[in-house]
Biopython code that builds the backbone (N, CA, C, O; Angstrom):
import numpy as np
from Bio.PDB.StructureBuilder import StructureBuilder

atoms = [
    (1, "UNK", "N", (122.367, 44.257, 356.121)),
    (1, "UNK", "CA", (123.485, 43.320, 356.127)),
    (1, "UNK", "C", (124.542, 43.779, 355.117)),
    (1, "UNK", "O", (124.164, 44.203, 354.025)),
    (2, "UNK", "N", (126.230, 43.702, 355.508)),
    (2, "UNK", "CA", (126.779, 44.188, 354.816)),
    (2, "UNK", "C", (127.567, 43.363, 353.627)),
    (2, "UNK", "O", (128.389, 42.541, 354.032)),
    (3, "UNK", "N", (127.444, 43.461, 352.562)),
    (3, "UNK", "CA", (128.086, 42.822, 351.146)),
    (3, "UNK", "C", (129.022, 42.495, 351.498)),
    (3, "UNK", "O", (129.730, 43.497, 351.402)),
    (4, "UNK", "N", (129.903, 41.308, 352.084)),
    (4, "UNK", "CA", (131.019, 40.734, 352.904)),
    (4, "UNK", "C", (132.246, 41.077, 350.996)),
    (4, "UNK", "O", (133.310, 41.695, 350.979)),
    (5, "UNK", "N", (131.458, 40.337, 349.577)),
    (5, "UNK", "CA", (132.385, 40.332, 348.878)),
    (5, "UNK", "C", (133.132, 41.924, 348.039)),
    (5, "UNK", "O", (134.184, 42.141, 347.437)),
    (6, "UNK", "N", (132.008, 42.711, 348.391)),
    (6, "UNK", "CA", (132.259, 44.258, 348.415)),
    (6, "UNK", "C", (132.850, 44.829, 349.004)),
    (6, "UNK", "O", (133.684, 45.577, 348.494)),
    (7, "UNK", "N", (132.720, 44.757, 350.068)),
    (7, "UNK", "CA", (134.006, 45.237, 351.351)),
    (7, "UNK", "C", (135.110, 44.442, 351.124)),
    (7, "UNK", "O", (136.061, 45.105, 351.538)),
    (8, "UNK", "N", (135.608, 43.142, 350.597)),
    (8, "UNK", "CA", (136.609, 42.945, 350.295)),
    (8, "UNK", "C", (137.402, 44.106, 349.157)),
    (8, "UNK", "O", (138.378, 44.848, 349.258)),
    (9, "UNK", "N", (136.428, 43.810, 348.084)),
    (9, "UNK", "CA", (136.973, 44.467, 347.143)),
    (9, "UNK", "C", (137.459, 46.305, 347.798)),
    (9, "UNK", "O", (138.468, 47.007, 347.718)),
    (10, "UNK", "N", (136.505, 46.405, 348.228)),
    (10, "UNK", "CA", (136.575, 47.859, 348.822)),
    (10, "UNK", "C", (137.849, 48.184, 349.275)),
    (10, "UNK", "O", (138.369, 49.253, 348.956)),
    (11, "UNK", "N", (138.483, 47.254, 350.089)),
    (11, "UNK", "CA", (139.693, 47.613, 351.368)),
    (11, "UNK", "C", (140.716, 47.121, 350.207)),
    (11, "UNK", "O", (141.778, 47.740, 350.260)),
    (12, "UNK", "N", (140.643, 46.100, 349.111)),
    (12, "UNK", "CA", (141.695, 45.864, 348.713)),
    (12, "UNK", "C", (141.982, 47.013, 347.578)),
    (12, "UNK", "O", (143.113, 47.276, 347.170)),
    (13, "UNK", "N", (140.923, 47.578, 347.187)),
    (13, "UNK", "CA", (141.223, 48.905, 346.057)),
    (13, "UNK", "C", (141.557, 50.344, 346.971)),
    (13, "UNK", "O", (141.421, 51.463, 346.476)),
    (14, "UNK", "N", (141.872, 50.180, 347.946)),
    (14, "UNK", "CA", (142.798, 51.128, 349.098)),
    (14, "UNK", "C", (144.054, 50.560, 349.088)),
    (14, "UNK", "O", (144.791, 51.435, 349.543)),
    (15, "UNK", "N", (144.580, 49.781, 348.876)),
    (15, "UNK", "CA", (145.738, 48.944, 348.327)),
    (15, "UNK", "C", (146.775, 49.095, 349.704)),
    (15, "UNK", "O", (147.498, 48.172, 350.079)),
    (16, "UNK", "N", (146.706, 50.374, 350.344)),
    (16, "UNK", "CA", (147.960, 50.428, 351.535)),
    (16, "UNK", "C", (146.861, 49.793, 352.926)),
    (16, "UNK", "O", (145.636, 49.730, 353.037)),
    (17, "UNK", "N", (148.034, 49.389, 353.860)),
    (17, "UNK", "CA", (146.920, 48.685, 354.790)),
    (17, "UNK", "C", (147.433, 49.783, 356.277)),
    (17, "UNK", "O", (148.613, 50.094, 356.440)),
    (18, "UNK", "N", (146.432, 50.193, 357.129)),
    (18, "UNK", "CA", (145.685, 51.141, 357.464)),
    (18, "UNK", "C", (146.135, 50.514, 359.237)),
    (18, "UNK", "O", (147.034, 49.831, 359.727)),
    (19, "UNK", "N", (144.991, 51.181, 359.690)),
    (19, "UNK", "CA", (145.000, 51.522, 361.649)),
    (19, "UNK", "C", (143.582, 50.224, 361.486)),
    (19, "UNK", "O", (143.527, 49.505, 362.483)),
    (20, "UNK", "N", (142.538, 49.901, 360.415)),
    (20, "UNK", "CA", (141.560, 49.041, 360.360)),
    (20, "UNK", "C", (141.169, 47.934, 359.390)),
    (20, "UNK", "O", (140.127, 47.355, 359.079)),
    (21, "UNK", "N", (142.992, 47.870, 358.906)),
    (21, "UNK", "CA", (142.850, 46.841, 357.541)),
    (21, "UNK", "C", (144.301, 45.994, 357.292)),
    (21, "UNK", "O", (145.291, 46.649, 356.966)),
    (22, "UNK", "N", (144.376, 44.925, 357.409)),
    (22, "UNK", "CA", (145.607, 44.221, 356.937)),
    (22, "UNK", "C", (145.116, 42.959, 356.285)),
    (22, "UNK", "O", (144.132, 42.418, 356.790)),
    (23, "UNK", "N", (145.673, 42.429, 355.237)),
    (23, "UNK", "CA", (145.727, 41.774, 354.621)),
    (23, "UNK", "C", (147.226, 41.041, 354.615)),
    (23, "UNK", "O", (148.291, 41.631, 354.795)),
    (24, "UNK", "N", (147.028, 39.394, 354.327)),
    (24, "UNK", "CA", (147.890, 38.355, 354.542)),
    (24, "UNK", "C", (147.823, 37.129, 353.839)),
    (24, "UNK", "O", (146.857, 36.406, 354.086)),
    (25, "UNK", "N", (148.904, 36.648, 352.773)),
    (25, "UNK", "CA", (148.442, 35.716, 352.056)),
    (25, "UNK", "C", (148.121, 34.632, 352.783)),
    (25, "UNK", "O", (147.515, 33.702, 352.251)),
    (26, "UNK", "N", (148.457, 34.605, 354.000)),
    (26, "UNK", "CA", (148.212, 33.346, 354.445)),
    (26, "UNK", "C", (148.652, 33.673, 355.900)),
    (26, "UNK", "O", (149.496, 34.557, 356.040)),
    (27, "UNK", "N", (147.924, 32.743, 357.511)),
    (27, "UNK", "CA", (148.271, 32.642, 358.622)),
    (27, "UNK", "C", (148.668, 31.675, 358.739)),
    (27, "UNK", "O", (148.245, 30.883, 357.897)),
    (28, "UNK", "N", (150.102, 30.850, 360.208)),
    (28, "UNK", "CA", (150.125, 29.709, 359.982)),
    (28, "UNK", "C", (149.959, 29.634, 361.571)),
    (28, "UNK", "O", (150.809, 30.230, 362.232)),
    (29, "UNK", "N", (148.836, 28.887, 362.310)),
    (29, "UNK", "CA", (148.677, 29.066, 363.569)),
    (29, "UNK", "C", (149.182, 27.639, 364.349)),
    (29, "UNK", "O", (149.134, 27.349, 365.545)),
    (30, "UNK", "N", (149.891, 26.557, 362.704)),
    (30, "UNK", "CA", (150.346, 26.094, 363.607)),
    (30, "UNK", "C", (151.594, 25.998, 364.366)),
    (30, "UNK", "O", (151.765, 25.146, 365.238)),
    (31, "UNK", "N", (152.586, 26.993, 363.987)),
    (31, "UNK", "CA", (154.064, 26.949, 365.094)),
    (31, "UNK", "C", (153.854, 28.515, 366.078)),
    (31, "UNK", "O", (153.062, 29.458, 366.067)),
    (32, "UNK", "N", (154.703, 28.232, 366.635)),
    (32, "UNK", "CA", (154.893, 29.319, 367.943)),
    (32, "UNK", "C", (154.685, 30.964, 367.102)),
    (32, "UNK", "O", (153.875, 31.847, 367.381)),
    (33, "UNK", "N", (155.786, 30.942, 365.967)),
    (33, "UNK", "CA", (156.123, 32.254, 365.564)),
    (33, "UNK", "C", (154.731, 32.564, 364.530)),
    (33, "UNK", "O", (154.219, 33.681, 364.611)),
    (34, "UNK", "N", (154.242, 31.710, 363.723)),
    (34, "UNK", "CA", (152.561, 31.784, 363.371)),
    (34, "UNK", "C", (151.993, 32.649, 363.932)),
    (34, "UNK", "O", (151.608, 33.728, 363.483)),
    (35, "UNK", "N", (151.861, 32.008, 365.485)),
    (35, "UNK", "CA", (150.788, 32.528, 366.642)),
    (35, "UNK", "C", (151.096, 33.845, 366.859)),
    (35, "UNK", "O", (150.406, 34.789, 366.473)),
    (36, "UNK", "N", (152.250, 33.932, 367.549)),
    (36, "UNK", "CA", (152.466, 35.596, 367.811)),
    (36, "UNK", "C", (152.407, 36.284, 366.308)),
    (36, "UNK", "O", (151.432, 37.027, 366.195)),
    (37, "UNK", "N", (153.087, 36.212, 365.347)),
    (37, "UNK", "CA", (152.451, 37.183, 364.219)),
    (37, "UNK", "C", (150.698, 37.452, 364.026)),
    (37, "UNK", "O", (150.119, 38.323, 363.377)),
    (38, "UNK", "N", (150.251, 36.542, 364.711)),
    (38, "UNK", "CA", (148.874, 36.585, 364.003)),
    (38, "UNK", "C", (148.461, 37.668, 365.105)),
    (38, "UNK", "O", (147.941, 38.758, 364.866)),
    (39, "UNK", "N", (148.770, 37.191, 366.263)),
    (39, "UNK", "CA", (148.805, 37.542, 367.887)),
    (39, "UNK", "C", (148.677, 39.252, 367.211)),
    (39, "UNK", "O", (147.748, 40.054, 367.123)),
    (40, "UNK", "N", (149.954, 39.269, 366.866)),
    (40, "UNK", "CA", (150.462, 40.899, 366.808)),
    (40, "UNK", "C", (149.884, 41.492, 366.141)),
    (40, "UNK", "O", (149.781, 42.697, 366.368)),
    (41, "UNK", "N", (149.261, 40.914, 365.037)),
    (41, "UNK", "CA", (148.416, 41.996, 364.022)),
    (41, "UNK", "C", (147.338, 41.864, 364.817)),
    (41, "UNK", "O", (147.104, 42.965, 365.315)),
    (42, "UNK", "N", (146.383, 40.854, 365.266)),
    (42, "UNK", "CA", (145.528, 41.750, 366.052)),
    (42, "UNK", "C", (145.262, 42.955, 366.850)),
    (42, "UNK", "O", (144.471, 43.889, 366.715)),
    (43, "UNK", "N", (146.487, 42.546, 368.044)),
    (43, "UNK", "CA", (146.555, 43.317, 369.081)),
    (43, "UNK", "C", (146.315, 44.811, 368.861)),
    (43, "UNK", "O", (145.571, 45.569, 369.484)),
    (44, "UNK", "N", (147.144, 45.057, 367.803)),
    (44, "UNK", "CA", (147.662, 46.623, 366.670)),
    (44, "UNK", "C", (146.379, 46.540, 366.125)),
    (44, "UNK", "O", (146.364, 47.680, 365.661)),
    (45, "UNK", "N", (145.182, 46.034, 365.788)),
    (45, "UNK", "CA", (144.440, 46.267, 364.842)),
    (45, "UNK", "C", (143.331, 46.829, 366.351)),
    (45, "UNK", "O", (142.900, 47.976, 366.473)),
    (46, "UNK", "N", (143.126, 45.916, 367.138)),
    (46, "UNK", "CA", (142.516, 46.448, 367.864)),
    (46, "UNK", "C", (143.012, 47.550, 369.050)),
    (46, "UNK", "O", (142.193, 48.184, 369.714)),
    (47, "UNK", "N", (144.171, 47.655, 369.180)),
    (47, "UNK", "CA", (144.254, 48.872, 369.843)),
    (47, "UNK", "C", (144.660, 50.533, 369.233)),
    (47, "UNK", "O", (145.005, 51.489, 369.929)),
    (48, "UNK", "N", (144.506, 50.503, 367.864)),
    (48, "UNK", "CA", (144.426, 51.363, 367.301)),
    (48, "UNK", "C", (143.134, 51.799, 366.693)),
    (48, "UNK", "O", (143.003, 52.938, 366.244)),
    (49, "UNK", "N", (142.148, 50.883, 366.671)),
    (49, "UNK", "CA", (140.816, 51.112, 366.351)),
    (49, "UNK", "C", (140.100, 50.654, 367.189)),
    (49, "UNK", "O", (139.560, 49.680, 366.664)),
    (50, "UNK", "N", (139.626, 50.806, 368.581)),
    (50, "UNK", "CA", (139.021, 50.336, 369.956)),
    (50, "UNK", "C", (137.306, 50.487, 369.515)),
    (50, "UNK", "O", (136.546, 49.693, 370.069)),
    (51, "UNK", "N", (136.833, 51.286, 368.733)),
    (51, "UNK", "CA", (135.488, 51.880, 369.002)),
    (51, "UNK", "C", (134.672, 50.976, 367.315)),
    (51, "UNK", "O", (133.539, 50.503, 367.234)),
    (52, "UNK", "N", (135.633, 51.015, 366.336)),
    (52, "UNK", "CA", (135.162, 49.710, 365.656)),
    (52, "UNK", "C", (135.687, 48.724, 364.703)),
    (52, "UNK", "O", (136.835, 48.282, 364.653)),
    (53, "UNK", "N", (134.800, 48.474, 364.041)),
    (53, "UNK", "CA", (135.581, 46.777, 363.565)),
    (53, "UNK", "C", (136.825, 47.074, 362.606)),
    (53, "UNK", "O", (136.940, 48.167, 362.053)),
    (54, "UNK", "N", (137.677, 46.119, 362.452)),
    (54, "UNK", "CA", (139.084, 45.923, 362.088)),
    (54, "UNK", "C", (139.072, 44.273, 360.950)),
    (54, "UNK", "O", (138.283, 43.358, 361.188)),
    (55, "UNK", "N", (140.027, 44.222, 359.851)),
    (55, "UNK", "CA", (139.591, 43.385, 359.036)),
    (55, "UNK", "C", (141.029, 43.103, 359.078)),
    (55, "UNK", "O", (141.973, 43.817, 359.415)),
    (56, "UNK", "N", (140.969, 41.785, 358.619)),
    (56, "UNK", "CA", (142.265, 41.351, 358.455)),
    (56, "UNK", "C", (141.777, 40.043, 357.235)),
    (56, "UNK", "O", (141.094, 39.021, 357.299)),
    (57, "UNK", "N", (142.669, 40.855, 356.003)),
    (57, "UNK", "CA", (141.632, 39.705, 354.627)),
    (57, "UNK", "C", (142.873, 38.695, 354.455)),
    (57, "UNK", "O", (143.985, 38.891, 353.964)),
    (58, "UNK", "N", (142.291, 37.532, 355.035)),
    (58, "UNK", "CA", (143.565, 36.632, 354.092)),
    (58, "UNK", "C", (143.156, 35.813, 352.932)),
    (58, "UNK", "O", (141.990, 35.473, 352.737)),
    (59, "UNK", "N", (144.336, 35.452, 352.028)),
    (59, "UNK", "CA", (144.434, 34.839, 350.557)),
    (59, "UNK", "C", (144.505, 36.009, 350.102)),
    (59, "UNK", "O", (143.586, 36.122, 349.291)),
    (60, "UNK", "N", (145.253, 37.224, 350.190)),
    (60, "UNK", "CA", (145.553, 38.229, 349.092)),
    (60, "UNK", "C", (147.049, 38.133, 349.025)),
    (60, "UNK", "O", (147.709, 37.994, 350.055)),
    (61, "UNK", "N", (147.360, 38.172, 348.352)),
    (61, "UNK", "CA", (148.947, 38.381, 347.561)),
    (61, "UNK", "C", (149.232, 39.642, 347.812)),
    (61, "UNK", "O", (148.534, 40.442, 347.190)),
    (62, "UNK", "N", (150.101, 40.126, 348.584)),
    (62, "UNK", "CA", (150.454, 41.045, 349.512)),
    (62, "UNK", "C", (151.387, 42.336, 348.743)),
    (62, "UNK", "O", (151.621, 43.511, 349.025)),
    (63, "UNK", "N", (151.812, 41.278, 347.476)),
    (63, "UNK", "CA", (152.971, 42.478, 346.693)),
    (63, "UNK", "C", (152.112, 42.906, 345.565)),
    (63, "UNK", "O", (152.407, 44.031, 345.163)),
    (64, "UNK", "N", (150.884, 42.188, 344.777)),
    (64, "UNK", "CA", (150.254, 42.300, 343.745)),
    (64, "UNK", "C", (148.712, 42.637, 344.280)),
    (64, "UNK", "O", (147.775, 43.063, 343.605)),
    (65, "UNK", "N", (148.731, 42.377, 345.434)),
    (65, "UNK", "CA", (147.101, 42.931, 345.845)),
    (65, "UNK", "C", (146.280, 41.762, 345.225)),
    (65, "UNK", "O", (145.344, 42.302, 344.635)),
    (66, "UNK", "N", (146.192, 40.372, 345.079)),
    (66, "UNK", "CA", (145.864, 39.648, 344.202)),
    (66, "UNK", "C", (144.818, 38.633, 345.076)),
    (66, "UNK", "O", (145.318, 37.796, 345.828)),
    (67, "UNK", "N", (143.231, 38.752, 344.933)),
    (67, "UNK", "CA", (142.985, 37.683, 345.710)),
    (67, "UNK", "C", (143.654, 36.036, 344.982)),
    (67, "UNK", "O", (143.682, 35.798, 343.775)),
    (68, "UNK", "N", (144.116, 35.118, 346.040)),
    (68, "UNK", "CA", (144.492, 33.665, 345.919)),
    (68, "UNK", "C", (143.570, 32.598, 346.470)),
    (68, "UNK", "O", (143.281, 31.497, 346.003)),
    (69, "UNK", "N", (143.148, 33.261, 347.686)),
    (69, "UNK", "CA", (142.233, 32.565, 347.998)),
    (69, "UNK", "C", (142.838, 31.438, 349.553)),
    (69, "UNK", "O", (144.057, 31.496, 349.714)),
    (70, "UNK", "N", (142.086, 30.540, 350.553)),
    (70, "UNK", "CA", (142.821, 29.881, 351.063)),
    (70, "UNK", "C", (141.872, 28.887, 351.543)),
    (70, "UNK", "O", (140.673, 29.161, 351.592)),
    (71, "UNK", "N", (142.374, 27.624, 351.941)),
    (71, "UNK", "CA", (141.937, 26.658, 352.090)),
    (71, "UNK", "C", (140.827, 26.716, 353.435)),
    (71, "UNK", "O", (140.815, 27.568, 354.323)),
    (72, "UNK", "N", (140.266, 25.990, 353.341)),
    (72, "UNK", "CA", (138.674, 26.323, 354.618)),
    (72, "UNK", "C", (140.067, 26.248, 356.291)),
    (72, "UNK", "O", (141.063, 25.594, 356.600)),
    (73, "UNK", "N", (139.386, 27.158, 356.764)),
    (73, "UNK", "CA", (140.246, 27.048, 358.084)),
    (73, "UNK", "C", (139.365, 27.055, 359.628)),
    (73, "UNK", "O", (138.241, 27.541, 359.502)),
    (74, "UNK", "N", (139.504, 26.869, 360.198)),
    (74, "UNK", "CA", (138.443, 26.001, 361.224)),
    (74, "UNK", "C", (138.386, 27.335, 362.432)),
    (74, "UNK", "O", (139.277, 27.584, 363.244)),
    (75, "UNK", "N", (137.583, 27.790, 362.331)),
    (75, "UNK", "CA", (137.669, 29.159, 363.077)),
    (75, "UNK", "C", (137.803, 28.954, 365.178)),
    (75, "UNK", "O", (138.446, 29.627, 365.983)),
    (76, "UNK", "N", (136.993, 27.892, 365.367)),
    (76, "UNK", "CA", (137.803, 27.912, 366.686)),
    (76, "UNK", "C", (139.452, 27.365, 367.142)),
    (76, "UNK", "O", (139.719, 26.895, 368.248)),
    (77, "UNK", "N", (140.300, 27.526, 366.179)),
    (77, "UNK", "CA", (141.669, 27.386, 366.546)),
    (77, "UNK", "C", (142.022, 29.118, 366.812)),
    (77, "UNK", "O", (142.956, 29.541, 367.493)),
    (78, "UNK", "N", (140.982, 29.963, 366.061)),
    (78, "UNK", "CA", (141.615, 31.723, 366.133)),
    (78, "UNK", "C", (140.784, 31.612, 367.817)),
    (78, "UNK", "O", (141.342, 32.109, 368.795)),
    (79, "UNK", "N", (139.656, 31.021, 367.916)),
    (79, "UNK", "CA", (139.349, 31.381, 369.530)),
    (79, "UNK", "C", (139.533, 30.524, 370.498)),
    (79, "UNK", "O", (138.770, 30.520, 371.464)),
    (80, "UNK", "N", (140.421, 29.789, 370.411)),
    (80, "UNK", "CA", (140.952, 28.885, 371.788)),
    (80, "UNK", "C", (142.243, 29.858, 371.743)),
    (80, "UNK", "O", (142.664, 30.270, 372.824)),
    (81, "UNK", "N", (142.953, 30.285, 370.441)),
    (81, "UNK", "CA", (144.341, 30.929, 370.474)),
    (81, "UNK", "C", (143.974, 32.405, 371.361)),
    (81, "UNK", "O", (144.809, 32.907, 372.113)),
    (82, "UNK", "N", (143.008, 32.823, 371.207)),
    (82, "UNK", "CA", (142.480, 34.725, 371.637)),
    (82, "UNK", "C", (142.291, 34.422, 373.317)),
    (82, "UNK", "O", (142.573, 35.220, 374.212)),
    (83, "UNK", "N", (141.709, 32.979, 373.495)),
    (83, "UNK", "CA", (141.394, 32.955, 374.843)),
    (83, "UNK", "C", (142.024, 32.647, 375.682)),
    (83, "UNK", "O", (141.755, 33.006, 376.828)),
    (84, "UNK", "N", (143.392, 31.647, 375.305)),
    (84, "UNK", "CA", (144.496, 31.330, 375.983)),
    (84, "UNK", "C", (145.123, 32.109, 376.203)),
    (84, "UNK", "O", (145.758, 32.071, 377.257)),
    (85, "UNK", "N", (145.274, 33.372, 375.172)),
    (85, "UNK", "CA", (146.868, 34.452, 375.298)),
    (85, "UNK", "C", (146.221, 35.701, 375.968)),
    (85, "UNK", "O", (146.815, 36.365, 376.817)),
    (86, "UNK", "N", (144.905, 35.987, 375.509)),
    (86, "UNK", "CA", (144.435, 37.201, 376.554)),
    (86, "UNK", "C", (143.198, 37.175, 377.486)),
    (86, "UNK", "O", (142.247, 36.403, 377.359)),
    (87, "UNK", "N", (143.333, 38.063, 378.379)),
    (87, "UNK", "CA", (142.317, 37.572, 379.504)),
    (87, "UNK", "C", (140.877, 38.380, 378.961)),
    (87, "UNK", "O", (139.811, 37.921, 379.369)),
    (88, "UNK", "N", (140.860, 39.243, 378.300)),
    (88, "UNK", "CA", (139.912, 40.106, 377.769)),
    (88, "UNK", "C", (140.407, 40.134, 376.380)),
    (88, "UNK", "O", (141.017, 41.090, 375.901)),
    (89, "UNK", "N", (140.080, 38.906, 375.675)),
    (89, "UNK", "CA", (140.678, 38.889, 374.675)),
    (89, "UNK", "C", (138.876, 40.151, 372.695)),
    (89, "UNK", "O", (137.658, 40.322, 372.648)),
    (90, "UNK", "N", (139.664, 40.379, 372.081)),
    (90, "UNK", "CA", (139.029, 40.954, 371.095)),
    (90, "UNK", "C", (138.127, 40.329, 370.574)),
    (90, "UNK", "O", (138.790, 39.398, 370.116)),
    (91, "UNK", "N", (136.917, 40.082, 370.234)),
    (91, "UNK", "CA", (136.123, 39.800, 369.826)),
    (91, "UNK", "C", (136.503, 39.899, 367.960)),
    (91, "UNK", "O", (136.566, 40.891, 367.234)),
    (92, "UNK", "N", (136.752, 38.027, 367.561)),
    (92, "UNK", "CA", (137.204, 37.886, 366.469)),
    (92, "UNK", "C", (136.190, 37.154, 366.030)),
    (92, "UNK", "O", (135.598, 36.361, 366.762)),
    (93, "UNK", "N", (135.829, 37.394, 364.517)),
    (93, "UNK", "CA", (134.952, 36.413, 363.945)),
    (93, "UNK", "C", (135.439, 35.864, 362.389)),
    (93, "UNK", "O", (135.695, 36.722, 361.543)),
    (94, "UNK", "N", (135.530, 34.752, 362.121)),
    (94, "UNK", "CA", (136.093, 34.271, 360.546)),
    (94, "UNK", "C", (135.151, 33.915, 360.037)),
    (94, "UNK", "O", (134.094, 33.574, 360.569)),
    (95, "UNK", "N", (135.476, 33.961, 358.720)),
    (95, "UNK", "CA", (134.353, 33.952, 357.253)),
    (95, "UNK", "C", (134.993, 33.747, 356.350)),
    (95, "UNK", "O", (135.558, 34.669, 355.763)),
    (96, "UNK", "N", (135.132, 32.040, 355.834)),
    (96, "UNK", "CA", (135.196, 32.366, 354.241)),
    (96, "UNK", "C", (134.451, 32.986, 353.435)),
    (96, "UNK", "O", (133.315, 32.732, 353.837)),
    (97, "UNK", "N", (134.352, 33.809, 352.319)),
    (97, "UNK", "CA", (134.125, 34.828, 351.796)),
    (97, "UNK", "C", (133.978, 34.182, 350.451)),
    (97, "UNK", "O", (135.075, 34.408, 349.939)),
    (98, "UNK", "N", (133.243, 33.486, 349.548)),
    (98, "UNK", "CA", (133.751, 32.850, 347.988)),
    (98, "UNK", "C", (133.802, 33.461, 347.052)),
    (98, "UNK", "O", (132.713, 33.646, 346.509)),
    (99, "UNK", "N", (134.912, 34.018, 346.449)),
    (99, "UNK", "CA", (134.634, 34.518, 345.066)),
    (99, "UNK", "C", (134.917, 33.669, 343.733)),
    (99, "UNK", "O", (135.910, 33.196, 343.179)),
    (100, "UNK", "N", (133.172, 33.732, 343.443)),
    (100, "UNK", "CA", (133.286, 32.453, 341.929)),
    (100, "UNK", "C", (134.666, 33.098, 341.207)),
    (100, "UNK", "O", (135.683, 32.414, 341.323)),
    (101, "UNK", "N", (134.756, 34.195, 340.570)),
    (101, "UNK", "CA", (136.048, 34.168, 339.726)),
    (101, "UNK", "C", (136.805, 35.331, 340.656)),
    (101, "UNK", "O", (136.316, 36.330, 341.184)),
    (102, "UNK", "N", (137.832, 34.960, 340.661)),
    (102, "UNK", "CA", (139.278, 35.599, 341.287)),
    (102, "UNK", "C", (139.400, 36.786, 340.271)),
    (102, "UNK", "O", (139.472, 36.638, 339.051)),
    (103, "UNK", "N", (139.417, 38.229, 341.072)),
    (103, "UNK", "CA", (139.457, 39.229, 340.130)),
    (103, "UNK", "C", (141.014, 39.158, 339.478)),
    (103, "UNK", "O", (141.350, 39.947, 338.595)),
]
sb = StructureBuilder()
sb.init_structure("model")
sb.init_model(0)
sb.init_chain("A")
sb.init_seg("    ")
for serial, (resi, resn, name, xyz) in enumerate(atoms, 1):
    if name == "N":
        sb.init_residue(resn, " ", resi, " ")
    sb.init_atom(name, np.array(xyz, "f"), 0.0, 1.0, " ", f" {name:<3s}", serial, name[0])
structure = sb.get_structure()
């Protein structure tokens, strides 16, 4: 099983974000333009890396690399959104992640 709070740290001490890594202080899935941004970084995450997994860390502070952290978010709003907009939509999974102290 893989150290979920290690691989954070891991991708965020690569600091530039990649073909299998983006980071976002925050998603907002609830207006139109939310959706498609979120939409779009998937799409790009998975069609540039087809063969394996793709991360997308949110609560990092995007100019300072800073975890912030974000409020609990209800993971079937990301899969009613994946299943409505694509017909073969990517296989997404969410995880809050806790880190007792914020590096």
């Amino acid at each position: 099983m893989i150290n979920k709070r290690l691989l954070i740290k891991n991708l965020l001490a690569h600091n530039d974000e990649n073909s299998f890594y983006d980071k976002k202080l925050k998603i907002s899935l609830e207006h139109k333009e939310g959706k498609a941004k979120f939409l779009k970084i998937v799409c790009a995450l998975a069609n540039s890396n087809p063969e394996n997994n793709s991360y997308i860390v949110i609560g990092v502070d995007d100019q300072f690399n800073k975890i912030e952290g974000v409020d609990f978010f209800d993971d079937s709003k990301i899969q009613n959104l994946m299943n409505s907009y694509f017909n073969n939509p990517p296989k997404i999974q969410y995880e809050n992640i806790p880190f007792p102290r914020l590096p």
